[in-house]
N, C-alpha and C positions, 0 to 999 in steps of 0.2 A: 665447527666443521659441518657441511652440507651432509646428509642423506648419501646423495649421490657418490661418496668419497666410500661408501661401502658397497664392496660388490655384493653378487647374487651369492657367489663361493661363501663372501662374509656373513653375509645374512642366515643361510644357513648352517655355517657353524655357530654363530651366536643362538638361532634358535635351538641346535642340538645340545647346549647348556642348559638351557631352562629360561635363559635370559633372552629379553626382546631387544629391538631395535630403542625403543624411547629410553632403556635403562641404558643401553649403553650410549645414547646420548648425554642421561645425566651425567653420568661419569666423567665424562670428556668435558662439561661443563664444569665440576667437580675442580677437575685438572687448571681448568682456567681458571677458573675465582681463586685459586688455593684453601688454603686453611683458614677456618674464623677460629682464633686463638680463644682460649678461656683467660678470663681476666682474673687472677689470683687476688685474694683480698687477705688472705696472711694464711701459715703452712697451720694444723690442728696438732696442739699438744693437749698433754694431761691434762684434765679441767677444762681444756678449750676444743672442746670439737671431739675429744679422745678419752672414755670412759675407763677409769681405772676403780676394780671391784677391789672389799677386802677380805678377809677370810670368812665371815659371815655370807657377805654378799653371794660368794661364790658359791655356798654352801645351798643357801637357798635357791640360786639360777640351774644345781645342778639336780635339786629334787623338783625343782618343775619341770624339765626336762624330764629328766627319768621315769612320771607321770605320766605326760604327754606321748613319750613314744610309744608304752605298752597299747594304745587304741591310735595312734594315728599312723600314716605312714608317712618313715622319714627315708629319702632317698639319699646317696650319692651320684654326682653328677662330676664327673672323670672327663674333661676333655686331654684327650690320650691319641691325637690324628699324627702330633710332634714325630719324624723320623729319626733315628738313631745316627744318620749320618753326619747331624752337626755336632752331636756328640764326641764323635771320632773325628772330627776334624782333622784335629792334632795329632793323631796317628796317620792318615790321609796323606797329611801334607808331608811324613817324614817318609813315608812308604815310596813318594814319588821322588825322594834323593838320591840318586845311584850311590854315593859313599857316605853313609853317615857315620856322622863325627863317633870317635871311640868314647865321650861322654857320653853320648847319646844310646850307646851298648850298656853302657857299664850301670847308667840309670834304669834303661828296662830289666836287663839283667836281674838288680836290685827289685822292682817295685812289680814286675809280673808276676809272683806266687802270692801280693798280698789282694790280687782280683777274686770276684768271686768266681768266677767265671775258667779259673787258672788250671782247674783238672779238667774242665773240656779239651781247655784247649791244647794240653799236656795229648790227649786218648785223639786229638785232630792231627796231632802231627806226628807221631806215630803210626795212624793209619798209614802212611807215607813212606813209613822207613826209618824215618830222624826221628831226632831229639830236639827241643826247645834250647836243650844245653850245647849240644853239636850247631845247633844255627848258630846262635849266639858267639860260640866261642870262634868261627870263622868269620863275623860280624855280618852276619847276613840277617840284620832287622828287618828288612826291608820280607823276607819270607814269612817272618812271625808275622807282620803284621797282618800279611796276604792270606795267614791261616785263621784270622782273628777276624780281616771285614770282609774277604771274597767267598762265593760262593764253594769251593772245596773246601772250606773248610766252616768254620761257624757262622759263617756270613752274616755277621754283626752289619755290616756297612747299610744290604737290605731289609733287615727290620725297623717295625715300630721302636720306638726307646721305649715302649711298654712290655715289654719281652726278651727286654737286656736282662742278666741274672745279676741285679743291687747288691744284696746280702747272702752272705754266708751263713750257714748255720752245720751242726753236724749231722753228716751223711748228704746233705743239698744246699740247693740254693734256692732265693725267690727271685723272680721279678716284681715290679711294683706295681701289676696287676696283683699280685698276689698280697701284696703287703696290703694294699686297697682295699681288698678282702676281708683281712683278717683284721684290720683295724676297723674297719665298719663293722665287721661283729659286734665291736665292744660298747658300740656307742648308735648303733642303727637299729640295731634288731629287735623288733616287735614284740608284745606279750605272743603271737602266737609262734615263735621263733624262728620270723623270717627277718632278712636281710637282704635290703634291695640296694642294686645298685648298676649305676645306667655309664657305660662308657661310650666317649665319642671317638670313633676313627676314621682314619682314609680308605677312600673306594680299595687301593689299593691292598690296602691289609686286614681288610674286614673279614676276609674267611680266615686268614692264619690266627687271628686272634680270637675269631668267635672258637673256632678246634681247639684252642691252647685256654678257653675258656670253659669249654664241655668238658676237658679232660679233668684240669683241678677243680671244676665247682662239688661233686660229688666228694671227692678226697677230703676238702677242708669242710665240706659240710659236715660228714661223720666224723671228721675231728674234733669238732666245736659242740657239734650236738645242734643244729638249725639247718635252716633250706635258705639257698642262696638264689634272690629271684634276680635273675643278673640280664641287660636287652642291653645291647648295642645299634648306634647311629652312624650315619655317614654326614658331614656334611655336604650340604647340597652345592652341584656346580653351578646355583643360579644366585649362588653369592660371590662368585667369582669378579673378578673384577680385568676391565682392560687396562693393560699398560699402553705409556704413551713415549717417545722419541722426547727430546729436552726443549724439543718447538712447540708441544703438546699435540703432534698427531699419533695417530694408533703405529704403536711401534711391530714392526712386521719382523720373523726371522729369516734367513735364509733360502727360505723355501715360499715367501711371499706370503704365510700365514700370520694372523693376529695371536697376539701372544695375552694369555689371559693367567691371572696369578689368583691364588687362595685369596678372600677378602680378609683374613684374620680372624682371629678367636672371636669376635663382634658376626660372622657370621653363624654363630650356634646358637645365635637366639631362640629359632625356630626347633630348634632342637630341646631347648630346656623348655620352650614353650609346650609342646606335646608333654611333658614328665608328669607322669599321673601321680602325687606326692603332696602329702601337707607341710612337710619341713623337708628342705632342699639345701643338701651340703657341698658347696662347687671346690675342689681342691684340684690342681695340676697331678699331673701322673708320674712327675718327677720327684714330686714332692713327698717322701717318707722315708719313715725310719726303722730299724730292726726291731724286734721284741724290745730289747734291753731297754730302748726308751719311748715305746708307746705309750705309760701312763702320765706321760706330761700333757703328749697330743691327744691323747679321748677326755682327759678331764677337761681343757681347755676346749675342746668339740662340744662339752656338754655343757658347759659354762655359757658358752657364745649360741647354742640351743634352745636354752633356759631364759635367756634374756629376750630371745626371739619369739618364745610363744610368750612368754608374760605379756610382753610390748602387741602382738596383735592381738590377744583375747583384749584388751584393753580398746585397742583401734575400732576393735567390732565391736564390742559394746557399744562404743559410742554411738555409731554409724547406725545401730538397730534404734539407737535411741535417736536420734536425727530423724531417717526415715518411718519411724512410730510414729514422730511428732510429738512425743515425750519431754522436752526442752523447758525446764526451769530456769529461770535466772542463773540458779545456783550449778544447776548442771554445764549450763554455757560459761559460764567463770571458769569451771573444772575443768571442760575441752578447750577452750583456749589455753588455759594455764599447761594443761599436758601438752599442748602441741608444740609451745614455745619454750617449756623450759625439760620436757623428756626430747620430744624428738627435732628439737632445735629447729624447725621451722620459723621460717624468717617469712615476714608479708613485705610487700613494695609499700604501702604506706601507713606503717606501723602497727603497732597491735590492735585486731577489731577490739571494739567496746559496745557492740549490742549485736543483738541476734537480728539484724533486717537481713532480708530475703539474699542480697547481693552476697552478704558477709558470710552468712549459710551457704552458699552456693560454693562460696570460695575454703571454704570448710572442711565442706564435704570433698569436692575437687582433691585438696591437701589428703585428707586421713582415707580418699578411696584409692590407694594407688601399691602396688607391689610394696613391702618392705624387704629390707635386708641390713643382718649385723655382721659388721666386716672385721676381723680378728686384726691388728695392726703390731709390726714388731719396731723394735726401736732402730731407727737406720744405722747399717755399719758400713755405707759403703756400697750395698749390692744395686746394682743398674735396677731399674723400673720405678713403676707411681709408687704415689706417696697420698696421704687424706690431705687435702685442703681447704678450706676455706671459700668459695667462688662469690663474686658479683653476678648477678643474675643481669638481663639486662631490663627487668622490669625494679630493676632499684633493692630488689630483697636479695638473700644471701644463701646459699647451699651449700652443704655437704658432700666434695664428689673425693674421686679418688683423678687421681691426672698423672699423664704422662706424660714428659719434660718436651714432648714432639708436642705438644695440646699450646702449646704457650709463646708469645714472642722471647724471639731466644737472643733481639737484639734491645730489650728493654731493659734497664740498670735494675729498675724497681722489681719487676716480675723474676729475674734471677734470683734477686738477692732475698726475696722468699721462696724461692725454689731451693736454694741453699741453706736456710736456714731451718728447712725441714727437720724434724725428729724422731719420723717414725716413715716406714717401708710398709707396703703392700705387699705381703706374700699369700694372697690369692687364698685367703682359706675365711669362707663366707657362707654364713648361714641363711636361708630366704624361702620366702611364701607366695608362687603364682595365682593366687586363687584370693577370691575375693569375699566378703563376708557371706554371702548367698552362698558361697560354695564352687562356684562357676570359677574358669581359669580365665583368669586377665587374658587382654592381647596385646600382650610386652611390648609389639612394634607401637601401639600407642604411647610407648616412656621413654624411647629413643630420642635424641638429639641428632639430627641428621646433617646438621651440622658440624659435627664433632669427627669427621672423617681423619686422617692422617697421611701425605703423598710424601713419599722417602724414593733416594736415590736408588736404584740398583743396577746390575747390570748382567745383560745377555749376549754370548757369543762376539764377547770382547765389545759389545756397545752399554754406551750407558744410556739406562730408561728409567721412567719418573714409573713409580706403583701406588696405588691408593688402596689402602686399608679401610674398610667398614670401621663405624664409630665402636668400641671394643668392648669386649662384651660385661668388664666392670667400668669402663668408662662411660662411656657418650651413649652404650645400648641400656644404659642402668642410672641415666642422666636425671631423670623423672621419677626414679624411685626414692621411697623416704630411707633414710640412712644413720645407722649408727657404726660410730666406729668405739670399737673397745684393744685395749692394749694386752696382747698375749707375748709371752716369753720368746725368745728369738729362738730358744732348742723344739719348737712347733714348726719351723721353718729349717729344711734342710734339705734344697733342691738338688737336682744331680745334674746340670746345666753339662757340664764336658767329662770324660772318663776318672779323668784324674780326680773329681769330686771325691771318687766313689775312696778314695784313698784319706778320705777325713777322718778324723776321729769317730766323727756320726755314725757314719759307714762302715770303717774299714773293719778289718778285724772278724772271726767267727764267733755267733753270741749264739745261747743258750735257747732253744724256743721257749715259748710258755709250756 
């Protein structure tokens, strides 16, 4: 599409984003090529790709850890932009039924006082007059739920889902900001007893959550006994991206404007790029659990910690030993040997066998690059990536994590190692931007920019193609060295729709520490 297919109006809303006229050409080029699929070369099990410790092992990854954190600083890094609204979906969609079914009473009825959130919204409809038990029994769900997502009443529908109250406990409740909190206590906090921890949100909710952040950081500080150094980001709109009509031109709504969509979690690169931090823990904001069973998830944070400063103190050695120009036979045996059989680096034509200048180069290239150790659970089912296996296209072989969109989806072979996967991705990852000097990487140099993803979706009853940025354990982390280790499935316990929250994990009032 020509230049000229964008007006002056267009132009300048594109430039009020951040974004220029050439980016959003590539996009729309983007949209034509489609997707370059990753070529699967078999899914990572135990012993293959997928590190499994044992009692020993773990013992020692978590006293190096435990060393390491009293002088270094380790961060959390919260991408938390996610709205609350597709969590309620499923209330949403029953709210807008004028007669809902008498099962559909009889089931809320039952399963609304096991919320945590059930004596708010008891003291919201009361304000009012009624009862929760008076709606109900004249079957007017359709009000409960208007006191649960609309604004007179809890207005659940416009919040973050980081500001939902997950757990119960007695006399309150937490959100999973909170849980975030206080589970990084256990496993983040420095000899001098701080706890840093960095969340991302939307323009839209960054002041209700920085206030709902000022109010508890103080409270659970002098509860624990530490200082909580807590900064929030927004991502930026200049990773936004244009949607396109099904012909591939800029899809316009109603009103003759260009319609531009979040680029996906792959646009907070730049976000974890800035994170002033020597060990960097990325976990979802939906992702925790109540007291009763945090000491699964810290010991496993410190396991998967432990193995990540061993593995870079190691990396840097090397690298100081490289650029010394320190290099014995016997040392160059040792760095190859680690790089092929610790960090599973694959070369395009086989194992170097001498130190010449080329083979050094490509050495150094390998071991100077971001690491990250990616906690893996054993799949049961849950939708997303998984660790893989990949063909590189220079013949050698990588470690990525992919997503079933990343792949051809009409190829026998590439399914049937998509299927025959054994382990899930639930997003809980330990990592280091900063390079042995000390200096921060610039992460956009280990992007795969090829690795984009365009999905169907639709606006104001039209259907439009959207393109997702390569993501941000995918394709923005394509270039980085990679280990994956297998962590217990009770570390993974995300709250994806309300009714999650009705799990075992979840539900129920537990006892604080």
């Amino acid at each position: 599409m020509g230049t000229a297919a964008l007006s002056e109006r267009d132009l300048k809303e594109i430039g009020s984003m951040g974004l220029t006229k050439a980016a959003i050409m590539a996009q729309l080029d983007m949209f034509a090529r489609g997707i370059s699929p990753v070529i699967l070369d078999r899914p990572c099990t135990r012993g293959d790709g997928i590190l499994v410790f044992d009692g020993n092992d773990e013992a020692r990854l978590i006293g190096v850890y435990e060393e390491a954190r009293r002088d270094e600083k380790a961060v959390q890094f919260v991408p938390a932009s996610g709205a609350a609204s597709r969590m309620f979906k499923e209330w949403f969609d029953l709210a807008q039924r004028p007669d809902p079914m008498p099962g559909d009473t009889l089931q809320i009825s039952e399963e609304l006082p096991r919320y945590p959130f059930y004596h708010d919204l008891e003291a919201a409809v009361e304000k009012s007059g009624m009862t929760i038990d008076e709606l109900l029994a004249r079957g007017d769900a359709f009000s409960v739920f208007d006191f649960i997502l609309a604004a007179h009443g809890l207005n659940y529908g416009q919040l973050p889902k980081a500001l939902i109250p997950f757990h119960r406990y007695p006399g309150e409740h937490r959100t999973p900001v909170e849980e975030h909190l206080i589970e990084g206590s256990r496993y983040i906090t420095d000899g001098n007893g701080c706890t840093r921890s960095h969340f991302t949100v939307s323009e839209e909710h960054y002041t209700r959550v920085n206030e709902f952040i000022t109010a508890v950081r103080r409270r659970y500080g002098e509860k624990y006994g530490i200082t909580f150094d807590i900064s929030l980001s927004v991502q930026s709109s200049s990773t936004h991206t244009i949607a396109v009509d099904m012909t591939g031109k800029p899809f316009r709504n109603g009103q003759g404007r260009l319609v531009f969509r979040p680029g996906g979690h792959g646009g907070l690169l730049g976000n974890l790029n800035k994170i002033n931090g020597d060990i960097v823990f990325i976990k979802n904001i939906d992702n925790v659990v109540p007291d009763r069973q945090k000491d699964e998830v810290v010991r496993h944070k410190k396991i998967l910690g432990g193995l990540f400063v061993e593995m870079r103190r190691k990396i840097f050695a090397y690298l100081r030993l490289i650029h010394a120009g320190h290099l014995t036979n016997d040392r160059w045996t040792e760095i190859v040997s680690f790089c092929t059989k610790k960090l599973f680096l694959s070369f395009p034509d086989g194992i170097p066998s001498a130190s010449d200048t080329n083979t050094l180069r490509m050495i150094t290239e390998k071991l100077n690059r971001p690491l990250r150790v990616c906690g893996m659970v054993k799949n049961e089912g849950e939708p997303g990536g998984g660790p893989f296996w990949i063909r590189e296209p220079d013949g050698s072989q990588s470690l990525q994590i992919v997503e079933k969109a990343q792949i051809r989806d009409r190829d026998r072979g590439q399914i049937a190692h998509w299927n025959s996967s054994t382990h899930f991705n639930p997003v809980d990852i330990v990592c280091g931007i900063k390079d042995f000097r000390g200096a921060t990487y610039n992460l956009a140099d280990f992007v795969d920019p090829s690795a984009y993803i365009i999905s169907e979706k639709s606006m104001e009853g039209k259907p439009l193609k959207a393109l997702e940025l390569p993501g941000l354990w995918n394709g923005s982390m394509a270039k980085w060295n990679t280990l994956f280790v297998e962590v217990p499935t009770g570390t993974f316990n995300p709250v994806k729709t309300v009714r999650d929250l009705l799990r075992k994990e979840h539900d129920g009032i537990t006892m604080p520490e």
